[in-house]
C-alpha positions in Angstrom: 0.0 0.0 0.0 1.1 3.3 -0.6 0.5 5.9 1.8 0.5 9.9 2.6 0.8 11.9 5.7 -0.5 15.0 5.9 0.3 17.0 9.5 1.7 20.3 10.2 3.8 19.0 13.0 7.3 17.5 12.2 7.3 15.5 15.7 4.5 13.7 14.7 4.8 13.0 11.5 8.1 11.0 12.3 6.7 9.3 15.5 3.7 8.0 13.3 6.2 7.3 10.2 8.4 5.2 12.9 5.4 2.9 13.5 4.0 2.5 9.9 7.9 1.6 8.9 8.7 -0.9 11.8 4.6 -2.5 11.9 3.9 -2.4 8.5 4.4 -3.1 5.2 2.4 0.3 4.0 5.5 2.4 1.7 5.0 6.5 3.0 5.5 8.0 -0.3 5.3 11.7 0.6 4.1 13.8 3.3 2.7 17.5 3.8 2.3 20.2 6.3 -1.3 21.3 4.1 -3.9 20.1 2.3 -3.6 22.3 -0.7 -0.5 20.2 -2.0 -2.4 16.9 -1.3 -4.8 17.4 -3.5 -2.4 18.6 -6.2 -0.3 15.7 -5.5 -3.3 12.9 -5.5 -4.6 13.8 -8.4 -1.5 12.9 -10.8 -0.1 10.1 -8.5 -2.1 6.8 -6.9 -2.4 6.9 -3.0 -3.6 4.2 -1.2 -4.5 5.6 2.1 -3.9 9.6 3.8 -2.7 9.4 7.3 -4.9 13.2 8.0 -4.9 15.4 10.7 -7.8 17.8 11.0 -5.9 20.9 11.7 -3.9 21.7 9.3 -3.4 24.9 7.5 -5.1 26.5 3.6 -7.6 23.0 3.7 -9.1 21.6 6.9 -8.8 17.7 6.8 -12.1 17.7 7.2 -12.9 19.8 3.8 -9.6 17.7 2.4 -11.7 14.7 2.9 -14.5 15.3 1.8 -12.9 16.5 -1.8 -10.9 13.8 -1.7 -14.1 11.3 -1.2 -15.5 12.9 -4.6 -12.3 11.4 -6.3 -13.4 8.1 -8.6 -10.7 5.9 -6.7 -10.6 7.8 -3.4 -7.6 6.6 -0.9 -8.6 4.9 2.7 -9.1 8.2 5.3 -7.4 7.7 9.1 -7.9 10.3 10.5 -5.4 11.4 13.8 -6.4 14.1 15.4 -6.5 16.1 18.8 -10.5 16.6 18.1 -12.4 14.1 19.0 -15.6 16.3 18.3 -15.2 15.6 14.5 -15.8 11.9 14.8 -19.2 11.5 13.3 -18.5 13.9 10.5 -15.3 11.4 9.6 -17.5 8.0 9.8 -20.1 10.2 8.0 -17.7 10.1 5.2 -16.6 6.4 5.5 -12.9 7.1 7.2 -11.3 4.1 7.4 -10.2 4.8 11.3 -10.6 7.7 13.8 -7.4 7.7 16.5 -7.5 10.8 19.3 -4.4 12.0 20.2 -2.6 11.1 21.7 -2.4 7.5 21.0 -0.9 4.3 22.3 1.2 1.8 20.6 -1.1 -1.0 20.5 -3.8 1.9 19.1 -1.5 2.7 16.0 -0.2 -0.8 15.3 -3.4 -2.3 15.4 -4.7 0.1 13.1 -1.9 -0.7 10.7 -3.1 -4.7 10.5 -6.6 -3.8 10.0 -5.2 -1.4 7.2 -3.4 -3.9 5.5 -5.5 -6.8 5.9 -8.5 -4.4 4.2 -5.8 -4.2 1.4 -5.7 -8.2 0.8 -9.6 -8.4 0.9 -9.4 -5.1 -1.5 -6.9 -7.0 -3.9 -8.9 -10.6 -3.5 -12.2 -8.6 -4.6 -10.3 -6.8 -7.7 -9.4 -10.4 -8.7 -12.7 -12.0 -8.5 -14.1 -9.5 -10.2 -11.0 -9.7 -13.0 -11.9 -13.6 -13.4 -15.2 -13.0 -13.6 -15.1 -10.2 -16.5 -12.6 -12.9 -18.6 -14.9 -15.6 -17.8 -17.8 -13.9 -19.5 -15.0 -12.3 -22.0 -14.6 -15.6 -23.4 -17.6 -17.4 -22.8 -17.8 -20.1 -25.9 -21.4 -21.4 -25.0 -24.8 -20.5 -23.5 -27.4 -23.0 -22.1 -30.8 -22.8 -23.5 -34.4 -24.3 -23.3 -35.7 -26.4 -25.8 -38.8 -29.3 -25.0 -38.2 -28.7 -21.1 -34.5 -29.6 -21.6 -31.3 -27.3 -21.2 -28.9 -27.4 -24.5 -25.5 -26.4 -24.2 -25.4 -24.1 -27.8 -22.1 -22.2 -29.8 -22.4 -19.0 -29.5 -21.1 -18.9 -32.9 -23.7 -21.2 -33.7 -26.3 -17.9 -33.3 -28.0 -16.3 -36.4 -30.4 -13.8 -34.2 -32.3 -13.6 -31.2 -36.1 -12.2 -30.6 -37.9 -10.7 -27.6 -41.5 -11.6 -27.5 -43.0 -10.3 -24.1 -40.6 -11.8 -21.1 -38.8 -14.4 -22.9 -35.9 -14.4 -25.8 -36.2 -16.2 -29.0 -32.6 -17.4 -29.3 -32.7 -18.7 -33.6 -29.7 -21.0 -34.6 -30.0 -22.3 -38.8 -32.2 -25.1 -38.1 -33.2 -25.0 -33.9 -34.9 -22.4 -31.8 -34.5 -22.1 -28.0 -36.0 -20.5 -25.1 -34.3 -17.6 -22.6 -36.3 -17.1 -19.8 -35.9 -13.5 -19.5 -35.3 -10.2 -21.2 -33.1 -9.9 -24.2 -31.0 -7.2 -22.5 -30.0 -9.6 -19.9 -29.1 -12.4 -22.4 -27.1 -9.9 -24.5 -24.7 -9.4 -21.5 -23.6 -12.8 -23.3 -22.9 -12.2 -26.5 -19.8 -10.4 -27.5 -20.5 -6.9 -28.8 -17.6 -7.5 -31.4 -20.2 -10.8 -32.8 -23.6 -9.7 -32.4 -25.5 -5.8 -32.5 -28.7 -4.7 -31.6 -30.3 -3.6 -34.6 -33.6 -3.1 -32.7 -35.3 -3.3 -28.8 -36.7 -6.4 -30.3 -33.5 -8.1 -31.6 -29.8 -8.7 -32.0 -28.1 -10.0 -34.8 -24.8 -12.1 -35.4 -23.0 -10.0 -37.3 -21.4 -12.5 -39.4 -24.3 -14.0 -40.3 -25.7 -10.9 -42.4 -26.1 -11.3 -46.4 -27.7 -8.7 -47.6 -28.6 -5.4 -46.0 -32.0 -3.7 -47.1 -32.7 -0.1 -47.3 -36.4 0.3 -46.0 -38.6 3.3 -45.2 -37.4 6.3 -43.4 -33.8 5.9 -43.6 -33.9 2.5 -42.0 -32.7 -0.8 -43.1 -33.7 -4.8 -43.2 -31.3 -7.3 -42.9 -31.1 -10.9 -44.9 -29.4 -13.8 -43.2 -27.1 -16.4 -44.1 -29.4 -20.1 -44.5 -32.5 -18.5 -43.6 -35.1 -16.4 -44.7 -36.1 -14.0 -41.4 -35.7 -10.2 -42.3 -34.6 -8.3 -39.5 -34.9 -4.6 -39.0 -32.5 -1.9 -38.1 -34.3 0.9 -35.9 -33.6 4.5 -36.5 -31.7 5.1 -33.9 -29.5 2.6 -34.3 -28.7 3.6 -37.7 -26.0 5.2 -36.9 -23.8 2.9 -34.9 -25.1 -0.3 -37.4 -23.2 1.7 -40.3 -20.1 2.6 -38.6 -19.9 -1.4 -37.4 -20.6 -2.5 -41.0 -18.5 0.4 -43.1 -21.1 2.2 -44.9 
């Protein structure tokens, strides 16, 4: 983790830099007497955590937090301070800790373990979610409904799908199958490099197209490959259908 301090006072900045470099692994990669430079600073470097104090000149800590909480990846917030009157503004604003001054050892160090196990959990999280996103990156195959059964099916395998009231139509070139639910929920499937939605109604395999049709205010209709369903291109998704297919 990599961390700030921001406090006016030299003597503790280095008492509270002693304990995060001898009881934890957290890296102190700058530290200021003000909160105008932490913001400057933040915003062109990544910060894991801000060790703040509240009183501290040009930007309370308190107005320093609660810019800094606007930020779209806002560092962890401990607060140290002297006033202990600020506390439920600070939890108010989801500070990671609140520590009076002044502090005890086992205070600080314990801190520092919660700090850096919340890291691991952080990390473990940012994985999951990683795998996840891949997993449904490359998905290969979808299971659908057909005669009460569930059939494993290609994706590439997929000419078009259909909404028709609160179930999808998936089409393949001989076999129809069941989603039971919306088709905006099935297209979270479907790579948007394959397949487009020409319409609320439907979404097409891209490389399944033959002919494209224009049609009646500026719209067109789309011939398949193998089959003979026409499928229709909305107005407004003219635009994006063309840049897609290069015309």
């Amino acid at each position: 983790m990599k961390a700030i301090i921001v406090e006016d006072e030299f003597p503790a900045r280095e008492e509270l830099k002693y304990f995060i470099n001898n009881f934890s692994n957290i890296e102190v990669i700058n530290e200021f007497d003000n909160g105008v430079d932490v913001l400057k600073f933040i915003q062109e470097n990544s910060v894991d955590v801000i060790f703040l104090d509240i009183n501290i000149p040009m930007l309370d800590g308190m107005l320093l937090a609660k810019t800094v909480r606007q930020f779209k990846k806002s560092p962890k917030i401990v607060f140290i301070t002297a006033y202990k009157e600020h506390a439920v503004d600070a939890f108010e604003l989801e500070a990671f800790d609140y520590i009076l001054k002044p502090y005890s050892d086992d205070r600080i160090v314990s801190m520092l373990k919660k700090l850096e196990k919340s890291d691991i959990a952080d990390e473990s999280i940012d994985v999951s979610k990683k795998i996840k996103n891949e997993n449904k990156k490359n998905l290969s195959s979808v299971s659908l409904w057909k005669n009460d059964k569930l059939i494993v099916v290609n994706i590439e395998d997929i000419y078009y799908c259909e909404a028709r009231e609160r179930e999808t139509i998936v089409f393949t070139k001989d076999n129809e199958y069941i989603v039971k639910g919306c088709i905006k929920e099935f297209e979270k499937n479907l790579g948007k490099e394959l397949f487009f939605k020409t319409h609320r109604s439907f979404i097409v395999s891209v490389s399944k197209i033959k002919e494209i049709i224009p049609w009646f205010n500026s719209t067109y209709k789309l011939k398949l490959k193998d089959i003979d369903t026409e499928i229709p291109v909305s107005r407004s998704n003219i635009k994006e259908f063309r840049k897609i297919m290069h015309i």
